[in-house]
N, C-alpha and C positions, 0 to 999 in steps of 0.2 A: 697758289692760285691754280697752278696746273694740278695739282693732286686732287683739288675741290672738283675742277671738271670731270677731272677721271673716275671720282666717286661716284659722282653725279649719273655718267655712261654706264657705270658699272651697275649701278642701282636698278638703272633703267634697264638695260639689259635681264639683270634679272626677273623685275618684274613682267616684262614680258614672253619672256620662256614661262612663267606661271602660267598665265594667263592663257600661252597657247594648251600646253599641259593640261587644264582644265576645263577648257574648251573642246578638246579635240574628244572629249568620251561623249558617248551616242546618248542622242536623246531617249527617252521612252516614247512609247509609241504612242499615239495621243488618242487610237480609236481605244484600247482597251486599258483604263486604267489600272496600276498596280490593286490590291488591294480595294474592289471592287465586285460586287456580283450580277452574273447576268441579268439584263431586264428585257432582253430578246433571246430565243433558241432555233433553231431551225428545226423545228417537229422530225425532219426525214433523217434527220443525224441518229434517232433514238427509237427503240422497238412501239410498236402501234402506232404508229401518228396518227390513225383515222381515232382514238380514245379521246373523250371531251376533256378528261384530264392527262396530265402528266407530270408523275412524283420522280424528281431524280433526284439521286444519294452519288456526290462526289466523295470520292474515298478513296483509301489509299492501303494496300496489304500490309502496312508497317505502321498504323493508325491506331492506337488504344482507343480514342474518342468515337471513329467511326465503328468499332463494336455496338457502343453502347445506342450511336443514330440509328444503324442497321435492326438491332431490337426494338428498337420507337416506331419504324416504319413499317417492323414486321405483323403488328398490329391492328396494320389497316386493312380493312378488306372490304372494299366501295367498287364496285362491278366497274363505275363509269371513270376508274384510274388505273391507269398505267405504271405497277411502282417498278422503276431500273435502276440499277445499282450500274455507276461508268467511276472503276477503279482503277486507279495508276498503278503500277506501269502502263498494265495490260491496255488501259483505253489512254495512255497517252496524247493520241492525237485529239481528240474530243476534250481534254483535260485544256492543252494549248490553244485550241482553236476558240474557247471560251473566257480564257487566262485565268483559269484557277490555278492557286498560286497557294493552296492550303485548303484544308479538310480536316473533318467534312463538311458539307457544303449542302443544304437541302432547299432543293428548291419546287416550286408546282409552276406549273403553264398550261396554260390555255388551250385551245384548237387551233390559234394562229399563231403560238407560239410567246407569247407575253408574257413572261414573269409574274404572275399575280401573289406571288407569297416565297420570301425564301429567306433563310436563316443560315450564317457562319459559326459551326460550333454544333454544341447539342445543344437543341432550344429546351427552354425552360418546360416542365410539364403542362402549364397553365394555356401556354402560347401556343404549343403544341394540340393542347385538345382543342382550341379556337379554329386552325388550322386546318382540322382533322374536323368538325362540325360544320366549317366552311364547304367542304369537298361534300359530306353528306347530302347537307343542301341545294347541290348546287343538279 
């Protein structure tokens, strides 16, 4: 009977130490989700703000994919866009401050800053002239 009790403690015990154990690691932050792309910018972070568009290329100096985005966007050439390349290391803090968390990362915004079109990855040729016919138009 008493050894039953003392399991019983023991058990208990234990599972409690889990519980604190897995408990005690930090949440994520709830404004910027993991694995997530921005759908706000702050225009003044990035060169021209006063431009009706703005093309940025998140990348990264150690990135085989963002060669091949940087030749897709090299491209473009629409008076009324802005195209900027914000690569890590070097723009670290802009990379964090939007939580990109991998590249590259293509995104377009607005005059107030909106996210209206952005792709993880190299987008596909199709999506990409869509994209790129959008900005013409606009």
């Amino acid at each position: 009977m008493l050894t039953d009790i003392l399991m019983v403690l023991l058990l208990g015990a234990f599972a409690a130490s889990v519980a604190y154990f897995v408990n005690r690691r930090g949440a994520d932050s709830p404004s910027v989700p993991k694995n997530s792309l921005p759908i706000q910018i702050d225009r003044r972070d990035f060169d021209q703000p006063e431009t009706s568009q703005l093309l940025v290329l998140f990348s990264s100096e150690t990135c085989d994919s963002c060669d091949k985005s940087r030749e897709l966007i090299k491209s473009i050439s629409i008076d009324s866009v802005c195209i900027q390349e914000v690569e890590f290391p070097k723009h670290r803090n802009i990379h964090e401050r939007y939580g990109i968390d991998s590249v590259p990362i293509i995104l377009v915004a607005d005059t107030d800053g909106v996210v209206i079109w952005s792709y993880a990855g190299i987008p596909p040729d199709d999506l990409f002239a869509d994209m790129v016919s959008s900005l013409q138009a606009l």
